[in-house]
Structures are given as C-alpha cells and as structure tokens.
mmCIF file of the C-alpha atoms, coordinates in Angstrom:
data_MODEL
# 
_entry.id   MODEL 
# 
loop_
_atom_site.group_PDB 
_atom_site.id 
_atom_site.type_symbol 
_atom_site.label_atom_id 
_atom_site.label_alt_id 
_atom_site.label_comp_id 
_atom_site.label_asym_id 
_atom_site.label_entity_id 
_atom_site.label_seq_id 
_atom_site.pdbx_PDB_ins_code 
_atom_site.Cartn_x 
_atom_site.Cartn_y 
_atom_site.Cartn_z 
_atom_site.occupancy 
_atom_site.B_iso_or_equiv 
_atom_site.pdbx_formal_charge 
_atom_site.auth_seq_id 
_atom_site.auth_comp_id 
_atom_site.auth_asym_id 
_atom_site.auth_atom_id 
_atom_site.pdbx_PDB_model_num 
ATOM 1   C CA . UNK A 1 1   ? -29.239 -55.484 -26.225 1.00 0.00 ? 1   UNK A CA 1 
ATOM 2   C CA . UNK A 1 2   ? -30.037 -52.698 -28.923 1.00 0.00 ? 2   UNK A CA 1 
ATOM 3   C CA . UNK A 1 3   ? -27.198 -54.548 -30.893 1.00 0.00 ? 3   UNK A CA 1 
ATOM 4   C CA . UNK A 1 4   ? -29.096 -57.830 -30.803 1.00 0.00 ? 4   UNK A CA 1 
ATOM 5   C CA . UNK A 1 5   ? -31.923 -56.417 -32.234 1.00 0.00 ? 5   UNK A CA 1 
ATOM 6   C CA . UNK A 1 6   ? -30.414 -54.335 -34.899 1.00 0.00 ? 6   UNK A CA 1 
ATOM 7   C CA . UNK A 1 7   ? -28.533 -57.366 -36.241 1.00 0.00 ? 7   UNK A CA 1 
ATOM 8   C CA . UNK A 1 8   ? -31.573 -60.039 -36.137 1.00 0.00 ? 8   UNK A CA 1 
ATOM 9   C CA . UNK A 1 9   ? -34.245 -57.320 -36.869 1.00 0.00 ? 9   UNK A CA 1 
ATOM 10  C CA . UNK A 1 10  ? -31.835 -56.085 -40.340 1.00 0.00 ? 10  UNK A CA 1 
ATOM 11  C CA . UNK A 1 11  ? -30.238 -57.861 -42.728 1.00 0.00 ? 11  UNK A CA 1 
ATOM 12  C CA . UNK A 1 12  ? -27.899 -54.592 -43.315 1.00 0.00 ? 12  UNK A CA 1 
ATOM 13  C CA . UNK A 1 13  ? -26.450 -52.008 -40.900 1.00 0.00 ? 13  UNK A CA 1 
ATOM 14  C CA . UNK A 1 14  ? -28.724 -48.630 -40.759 1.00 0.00 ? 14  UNK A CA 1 
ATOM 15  C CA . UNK A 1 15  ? -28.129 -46.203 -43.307 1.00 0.00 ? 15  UNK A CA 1 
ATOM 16  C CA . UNK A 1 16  ? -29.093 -42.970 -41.457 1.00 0.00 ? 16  UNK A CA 1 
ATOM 17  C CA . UNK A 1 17  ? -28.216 -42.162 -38.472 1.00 0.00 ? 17  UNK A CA 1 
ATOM 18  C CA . UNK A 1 18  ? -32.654 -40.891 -38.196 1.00 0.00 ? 18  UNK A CA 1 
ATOM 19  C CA . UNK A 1 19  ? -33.430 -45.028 -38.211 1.00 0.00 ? 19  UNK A CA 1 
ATOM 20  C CA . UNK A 1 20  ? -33.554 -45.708 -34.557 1.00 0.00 ? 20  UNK A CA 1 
ATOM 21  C CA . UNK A 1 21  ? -34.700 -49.289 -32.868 1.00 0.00 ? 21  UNK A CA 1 
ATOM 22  C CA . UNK A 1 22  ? -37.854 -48.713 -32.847 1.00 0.00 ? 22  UNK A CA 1 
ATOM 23  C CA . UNK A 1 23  ? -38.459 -47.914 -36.383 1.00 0.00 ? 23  UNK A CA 1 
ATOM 24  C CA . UNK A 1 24  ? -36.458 -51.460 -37.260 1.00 0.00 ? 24  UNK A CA 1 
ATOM 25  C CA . UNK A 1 25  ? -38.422 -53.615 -35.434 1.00 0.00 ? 25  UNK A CA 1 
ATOM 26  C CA . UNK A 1 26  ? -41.276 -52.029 -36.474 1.00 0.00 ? 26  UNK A CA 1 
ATOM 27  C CA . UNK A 1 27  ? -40.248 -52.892 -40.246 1.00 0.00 ? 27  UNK A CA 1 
ATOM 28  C CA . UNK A 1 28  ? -39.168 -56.359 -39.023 1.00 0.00 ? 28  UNK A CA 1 
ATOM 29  C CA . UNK A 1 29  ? -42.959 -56.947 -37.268 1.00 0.00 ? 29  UNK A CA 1 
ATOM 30  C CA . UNK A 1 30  ? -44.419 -55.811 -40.640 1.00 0.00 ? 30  UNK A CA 1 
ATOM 31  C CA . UNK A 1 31  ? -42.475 -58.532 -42.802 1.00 0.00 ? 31  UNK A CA 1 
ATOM 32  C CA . UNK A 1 32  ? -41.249 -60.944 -40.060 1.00 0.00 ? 32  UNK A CA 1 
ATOM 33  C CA . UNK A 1 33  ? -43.131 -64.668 -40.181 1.00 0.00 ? 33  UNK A CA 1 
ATOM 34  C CA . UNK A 1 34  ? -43.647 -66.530 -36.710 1.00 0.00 ? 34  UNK A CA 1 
ATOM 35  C CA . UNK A 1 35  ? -40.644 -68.403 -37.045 1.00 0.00 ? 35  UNK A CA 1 
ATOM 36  C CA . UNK A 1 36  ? -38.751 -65.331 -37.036 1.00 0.00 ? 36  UNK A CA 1 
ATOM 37  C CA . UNK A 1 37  ? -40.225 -64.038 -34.106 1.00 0.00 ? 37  UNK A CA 1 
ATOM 38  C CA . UNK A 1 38  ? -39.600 -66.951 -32.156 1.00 0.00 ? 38  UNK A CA 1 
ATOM 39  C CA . UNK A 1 39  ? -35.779 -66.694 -33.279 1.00 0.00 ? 39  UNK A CA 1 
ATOM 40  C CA . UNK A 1 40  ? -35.645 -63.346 -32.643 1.00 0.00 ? 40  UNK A CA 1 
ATOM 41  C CA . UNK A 1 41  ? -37.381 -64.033 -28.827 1.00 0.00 ? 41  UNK A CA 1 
ATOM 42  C CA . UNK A 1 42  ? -34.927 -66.789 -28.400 1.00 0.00 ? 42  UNK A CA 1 
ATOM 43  C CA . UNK A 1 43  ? -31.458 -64.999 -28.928 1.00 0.00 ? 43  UNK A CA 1 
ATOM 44  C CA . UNK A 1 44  ? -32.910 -61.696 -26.806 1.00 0.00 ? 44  UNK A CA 1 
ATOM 45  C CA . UNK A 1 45  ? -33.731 -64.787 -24.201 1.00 0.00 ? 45  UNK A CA 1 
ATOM 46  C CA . UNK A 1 46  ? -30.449 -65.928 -24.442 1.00 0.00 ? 46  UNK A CA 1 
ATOM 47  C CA . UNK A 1 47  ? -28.816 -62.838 -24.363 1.00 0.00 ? 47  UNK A CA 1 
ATOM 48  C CA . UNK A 1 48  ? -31.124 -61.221 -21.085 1.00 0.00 ? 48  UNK A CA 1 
ATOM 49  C CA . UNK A 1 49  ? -29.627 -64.717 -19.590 1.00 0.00 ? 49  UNK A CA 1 
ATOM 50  C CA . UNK A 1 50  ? -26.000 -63.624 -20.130 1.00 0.00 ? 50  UNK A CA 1 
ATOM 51  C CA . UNK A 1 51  ? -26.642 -59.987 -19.118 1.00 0.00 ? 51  UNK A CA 1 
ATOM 52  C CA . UNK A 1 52  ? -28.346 -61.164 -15.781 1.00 0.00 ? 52  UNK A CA 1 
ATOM 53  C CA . UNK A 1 53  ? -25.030 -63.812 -15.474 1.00 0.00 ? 53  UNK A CA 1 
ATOM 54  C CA . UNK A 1 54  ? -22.743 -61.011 -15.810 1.00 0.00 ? 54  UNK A CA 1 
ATOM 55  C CA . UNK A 1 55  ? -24.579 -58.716 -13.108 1.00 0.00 ? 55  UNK A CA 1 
ATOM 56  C CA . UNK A 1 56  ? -24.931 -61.912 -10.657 1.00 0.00 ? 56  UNK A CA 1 
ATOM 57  C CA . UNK A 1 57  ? -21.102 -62.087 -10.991 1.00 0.00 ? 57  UNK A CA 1 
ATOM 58  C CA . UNK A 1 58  ? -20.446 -58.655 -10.596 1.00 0.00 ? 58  UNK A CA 1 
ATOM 59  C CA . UNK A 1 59  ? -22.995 -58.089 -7.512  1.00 0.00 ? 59  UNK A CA 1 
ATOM 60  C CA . UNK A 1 60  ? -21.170 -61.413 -5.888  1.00 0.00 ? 60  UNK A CA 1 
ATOM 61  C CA . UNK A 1 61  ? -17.903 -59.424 -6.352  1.00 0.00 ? 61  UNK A CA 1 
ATOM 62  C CA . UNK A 1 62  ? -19.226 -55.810 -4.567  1.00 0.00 ? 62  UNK A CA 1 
ATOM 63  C CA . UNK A 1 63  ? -21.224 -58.234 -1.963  1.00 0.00 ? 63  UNK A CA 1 
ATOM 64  C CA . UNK A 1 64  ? -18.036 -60.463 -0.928  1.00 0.00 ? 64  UNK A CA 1 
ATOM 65  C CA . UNK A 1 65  ? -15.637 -56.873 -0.931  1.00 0.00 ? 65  UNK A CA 1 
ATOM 66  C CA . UNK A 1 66  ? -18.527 -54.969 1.464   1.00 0.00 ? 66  UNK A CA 1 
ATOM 67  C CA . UNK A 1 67  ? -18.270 -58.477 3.618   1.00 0.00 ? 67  UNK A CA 1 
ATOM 68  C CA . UNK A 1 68  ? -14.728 -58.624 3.648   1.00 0.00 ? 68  UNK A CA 1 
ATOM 69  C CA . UNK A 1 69  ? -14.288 -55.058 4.760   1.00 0.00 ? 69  UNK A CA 1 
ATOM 70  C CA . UNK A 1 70  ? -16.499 -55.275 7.524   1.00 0.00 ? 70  UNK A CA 1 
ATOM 71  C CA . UNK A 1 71  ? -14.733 -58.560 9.332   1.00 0.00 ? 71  UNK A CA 1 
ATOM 72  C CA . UNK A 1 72  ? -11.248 -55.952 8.390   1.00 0.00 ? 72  UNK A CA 1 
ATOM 73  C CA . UNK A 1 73  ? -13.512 -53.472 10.722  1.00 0.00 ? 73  UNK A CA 1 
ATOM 74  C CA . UNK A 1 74  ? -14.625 -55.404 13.324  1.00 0.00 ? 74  UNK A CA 1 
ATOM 75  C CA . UNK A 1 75  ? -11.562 -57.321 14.199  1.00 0.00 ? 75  UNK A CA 1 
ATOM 76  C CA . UNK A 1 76  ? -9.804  -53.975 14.250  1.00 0.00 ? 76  UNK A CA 1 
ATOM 77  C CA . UNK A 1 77  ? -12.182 -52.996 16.754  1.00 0.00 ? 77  UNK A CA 1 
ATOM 78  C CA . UNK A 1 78  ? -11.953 -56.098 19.072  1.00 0.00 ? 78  UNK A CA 1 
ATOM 79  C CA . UNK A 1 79  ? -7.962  -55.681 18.848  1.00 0.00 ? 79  UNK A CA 1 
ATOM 80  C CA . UNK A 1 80  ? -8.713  -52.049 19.697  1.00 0.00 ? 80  UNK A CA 1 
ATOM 81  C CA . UNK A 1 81  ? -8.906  -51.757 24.149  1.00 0.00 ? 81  UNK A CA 1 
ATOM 82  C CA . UNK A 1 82  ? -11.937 -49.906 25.110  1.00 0.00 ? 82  UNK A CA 1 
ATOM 83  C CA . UNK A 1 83  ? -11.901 -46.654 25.502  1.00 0.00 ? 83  UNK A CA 1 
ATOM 84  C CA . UNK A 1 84  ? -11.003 -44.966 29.160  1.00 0.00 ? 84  UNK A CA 1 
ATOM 85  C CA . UNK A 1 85  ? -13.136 -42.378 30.526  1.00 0.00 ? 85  UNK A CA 1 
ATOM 86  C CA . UNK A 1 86  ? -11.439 -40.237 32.184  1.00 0.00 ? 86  UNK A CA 1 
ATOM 87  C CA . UNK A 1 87  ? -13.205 -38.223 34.708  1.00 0.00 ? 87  UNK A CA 1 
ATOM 88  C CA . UNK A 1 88  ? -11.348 -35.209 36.420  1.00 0.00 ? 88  UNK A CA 1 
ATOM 89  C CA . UNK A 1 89  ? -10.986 -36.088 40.485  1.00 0.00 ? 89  UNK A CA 1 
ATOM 90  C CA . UNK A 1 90  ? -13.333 -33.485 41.638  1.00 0.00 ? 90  UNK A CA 1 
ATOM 91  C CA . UNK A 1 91  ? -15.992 -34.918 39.583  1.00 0.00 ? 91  UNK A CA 1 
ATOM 92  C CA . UNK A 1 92  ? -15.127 -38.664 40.434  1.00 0.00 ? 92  UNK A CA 1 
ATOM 93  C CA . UNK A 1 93  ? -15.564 -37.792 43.883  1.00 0.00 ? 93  UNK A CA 1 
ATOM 94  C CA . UNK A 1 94  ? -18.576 -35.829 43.427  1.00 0.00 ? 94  UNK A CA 1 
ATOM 95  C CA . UNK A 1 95  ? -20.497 -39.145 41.585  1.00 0.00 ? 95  UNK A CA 1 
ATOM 96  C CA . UNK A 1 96  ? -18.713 -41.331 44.203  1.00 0.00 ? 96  UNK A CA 1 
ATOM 97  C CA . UNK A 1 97  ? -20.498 -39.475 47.052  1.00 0.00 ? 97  UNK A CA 1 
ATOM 98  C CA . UNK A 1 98  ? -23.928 -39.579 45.101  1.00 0.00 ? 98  UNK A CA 1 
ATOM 99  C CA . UNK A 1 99  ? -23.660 -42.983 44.168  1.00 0.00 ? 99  UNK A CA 1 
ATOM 100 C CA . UNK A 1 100 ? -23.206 -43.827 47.599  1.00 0.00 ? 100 UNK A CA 1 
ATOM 101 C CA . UNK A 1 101 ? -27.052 -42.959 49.239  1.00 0.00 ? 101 UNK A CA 1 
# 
C-alpha cells in the first residue's frame, strides 16, 4: 500500500532515504487539487479491494485445510474400536458385589 502512495503522491522516486510516507503525502496535500485527491482515494480503494480479495482467498484456503483435517480426525476415530477397560479380577469382583445391593 506504501507503494501506491509513493507512486500517485510523487511524480519521481524519493531521493533520500530521510523522505518517509508521511512527509510525501504531506507535500502532495499541500499542492494536490480535488481531482487528485479523488484519484488518489480511488486507486488506494481499488487497491484495499484487491488486498482484502487476496486475504479472503487465502483465509478460504487455511479454513477448508483446518476442515479437512478434522473429518481426516474424526473418521480415524470412528474406524478406531473403543477403548477396553480392563479391570484386574479382584477389583471386577469387588464392584460386581457393590453394584449388586
């Protein structure tokens, strides 16, 4: 986005490396007319719009890879048999008799 400016807001490149953003659209409000402003509005309009495209397209991507490995994980665990308990005899029969009164 910086790069949009400094090529709308100057007509040539910086010439020290001291002239930050900032200082170049604050030249280009001095001596910029209306319909500049509007231009300049329009292509950082245009170019928000193709930022925010590229992150929709990229958050699809993570979204349908964090979906995809969850089904991976939960039809591994329905192939999966349930866990046994195993319970040593003297305590089966110990729970057996209590369950019993």
């Amino acid at each position: 986005m910086s790069e949009v400016v400094i090529n709308l807001t100057s007509s040539s490149p910086p010439q020290s490396a001291s002239t930050n953003l900032t200082s170049l659209v604050g030249e280009f409000a001095c001596s910029a007319s209306s319909e500049l402003w509007i231009d300049l509005f329009d292509v950082l309009t245009g170019s928000l719009l193709v930022l925010l495209h590229r992150v929709c397209l990229i958050h699809g991507v993570i979204g349908e890879a964090i979906e995809s490995a969850n089904k991976l994980d939960l039809e591994q665990q329905a192939e999966q048999q349930p866990p046994q308990l195993l319970v040593p005899e003297a305590q089966l029969n110990t729970l057996l008799v209590c369950s019993a009164y």
